[in-house]
Each structure stands twice: as C-alpha cells, then as structure tokens.
N, C-alpha and C positions, 0 to 999 in steps of 0.2 A: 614719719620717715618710713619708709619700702625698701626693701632690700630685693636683693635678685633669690630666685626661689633656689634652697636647696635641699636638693631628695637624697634618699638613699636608692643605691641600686644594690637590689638583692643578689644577683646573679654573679656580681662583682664584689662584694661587701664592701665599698666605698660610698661617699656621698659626692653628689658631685651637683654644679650648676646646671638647670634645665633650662632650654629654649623654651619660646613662647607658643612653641608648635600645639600643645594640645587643650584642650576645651578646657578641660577639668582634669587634677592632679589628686588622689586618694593618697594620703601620707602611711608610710608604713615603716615599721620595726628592720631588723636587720634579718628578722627571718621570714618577711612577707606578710605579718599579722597588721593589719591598719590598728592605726594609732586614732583611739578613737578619745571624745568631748565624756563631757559631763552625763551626754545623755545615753549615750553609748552607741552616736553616727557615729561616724569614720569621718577623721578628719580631712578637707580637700580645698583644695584654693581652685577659683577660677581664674582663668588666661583669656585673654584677647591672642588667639591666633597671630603672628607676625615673625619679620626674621631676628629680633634681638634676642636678648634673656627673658628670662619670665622676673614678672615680679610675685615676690611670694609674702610669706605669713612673717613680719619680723620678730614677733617674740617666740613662733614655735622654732626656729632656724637659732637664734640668742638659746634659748633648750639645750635644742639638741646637739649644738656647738659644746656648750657646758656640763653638761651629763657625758656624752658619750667622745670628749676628746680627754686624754688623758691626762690629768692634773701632775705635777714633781709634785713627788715624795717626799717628806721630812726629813731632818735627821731623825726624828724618835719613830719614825715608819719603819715596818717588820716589811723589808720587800721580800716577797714567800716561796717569787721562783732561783732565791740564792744569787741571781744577776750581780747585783749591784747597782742595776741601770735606774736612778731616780725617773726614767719617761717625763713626758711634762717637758714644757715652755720656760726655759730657765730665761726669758726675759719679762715673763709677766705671770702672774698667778691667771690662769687659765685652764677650765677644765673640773672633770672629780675625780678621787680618788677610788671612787669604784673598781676598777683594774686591781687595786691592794688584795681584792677579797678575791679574787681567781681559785685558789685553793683553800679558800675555807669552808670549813663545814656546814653543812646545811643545819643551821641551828638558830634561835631567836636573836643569839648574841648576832650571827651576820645579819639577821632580819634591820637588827636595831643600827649596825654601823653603815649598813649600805644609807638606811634612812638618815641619817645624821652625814655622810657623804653628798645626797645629793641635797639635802637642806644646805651644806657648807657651799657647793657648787652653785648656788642660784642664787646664794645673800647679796650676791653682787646687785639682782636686781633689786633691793631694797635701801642699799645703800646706796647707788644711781637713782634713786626717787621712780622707778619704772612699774614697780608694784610694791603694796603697803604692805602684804603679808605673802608667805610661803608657807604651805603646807605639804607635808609628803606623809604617804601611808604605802608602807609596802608590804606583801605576802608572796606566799609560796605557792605559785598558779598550776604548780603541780612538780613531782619529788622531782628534786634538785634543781628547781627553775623559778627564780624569783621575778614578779611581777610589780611596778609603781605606778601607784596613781597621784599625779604634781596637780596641785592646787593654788591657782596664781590670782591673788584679790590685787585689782589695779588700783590705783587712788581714786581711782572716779568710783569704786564702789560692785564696777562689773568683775565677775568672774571668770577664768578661764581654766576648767581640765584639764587633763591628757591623760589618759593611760598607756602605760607601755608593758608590754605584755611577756618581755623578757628582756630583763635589765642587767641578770645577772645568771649565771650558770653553773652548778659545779661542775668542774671538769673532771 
C-alpha cells in the first residue's frame, strides 16, 4: 500500500502533501536537519515528475504521523503548561505524548520518558502486525536538545532506522 508523500516544510513549520513535481524528496526534521537511515544517508523518496500527488514512503509518513502529532492526555497526566487542554484526538488514540515533556528538565528521567513515549506511540505498529519489534534509543545531541534514533524490524526480518535529531527541546 503507498500513500501520498508527506513532508515537513520548515519555513512554515507544518507538514503538508507534496506534488509529484520534483525528482527526488531528502526528508527532514522541523528544523531543516535530514532525517537520516541506519547508515547515516539522508533519507529521500524518488518521484516520477507529473501533475497529481507524489507517492511517498508509508511507514516513514505512519512515524511521523505518530511521533510528532499530539497524543490526549490522561487523567493521571501532569499537563505542565497549567492549560488544562488534554490536545490529542478525543476520537481515536492517535499520536505521543512527547508534547507532556515541553517543560521538563534536561535530565535522564526525560531521557527515559520521552523514550518510553515514543515506544508507546508506535506499538500500534506491532499490534497491526506492520513490524515485529520497536526499538527506540534517545540522547542529549547537545545541552537542552534531545535526539531519537526509531528502530523498526518488519516481520520479513528487514530493518528500518530513522534518526531525528531533535525530538524534543527544553524551552
């Protein structure tokens, strides 16, 4: 199954659907860093030129969907900007809770909850039979700016990376 490609534009901070207008698409973070594989290329889908949509990568689009859209909050959730606003998809569990950590401290306990966030946000693809295992490892790619590298084994045995090179921020 293909989906139609969808990019982030940095200039805008939105994602949005791209046309089939350009050769080759280098995927990138919300700050312009390419979101790079296993090996450490930059991740890029090629396009066939034409006037529809593009078709893109569906499980790095299924990601990026689930990582960086915002998941509802629990009841037992500390929301930190005082709001009250659960954010999130009050018709379907959709999303992580990454957003929760906006104002926490740069410390291992965030190291550990972002990672156990976006482990929660992608079990969906294990429990849809889409990949057999999930792995996530995240660090501090430099003071106050956390980095994830997603490790996605599919049932056929192949592997897929991603690194993101800022997932999370203190503000």
């Amino acid at each position: 199954m293909t989906d139609i490609a969808t990019t982030w534009d940095v200039s805008r901070g939105a994602a949005d659907w791209r046309r089939s207008v350009p050769e080759q698409l280098i995927w990138t973070d919300e700050n312009g860093n390419s979101i790079v594989d296993e090996n450490g290329r930059p991740v890029s889908s090629q396009f066939t030129p034409g006037e529809g949509l593009a078709i893109g990568d569906d499980l790095l689009t299924a990601v990026l969907i689930s990582l960086f859209t915002d998941a509802q909050a629990g009841d037992d959730d500390v929301i930190q900007d005082g709001s009250g606003d659960p954010r999130g998809w009050w018709a379907a569990p959709i999303g992580s809770k990454i957003w929760l950590r906006t104002r926490s401290k740069a410390t291992p306990l965030t190291l550990a909850l972002v990672k156990n966030d976006i482990e929660q946000a992608l079990a969906w693809l294990i429990e849809d039979d889409i990949a057999a295992a999930i792995d996530a490892e995240t660090e501090w790619t430099r003071p106050g700016l956390l980095g994830a590298r997603v490790i996605i084994r599919r049932n056929d045995g192949t592997r897929r990376a991603l690194a993101f090179g800022r997932v999370w921020e203190n503000a």
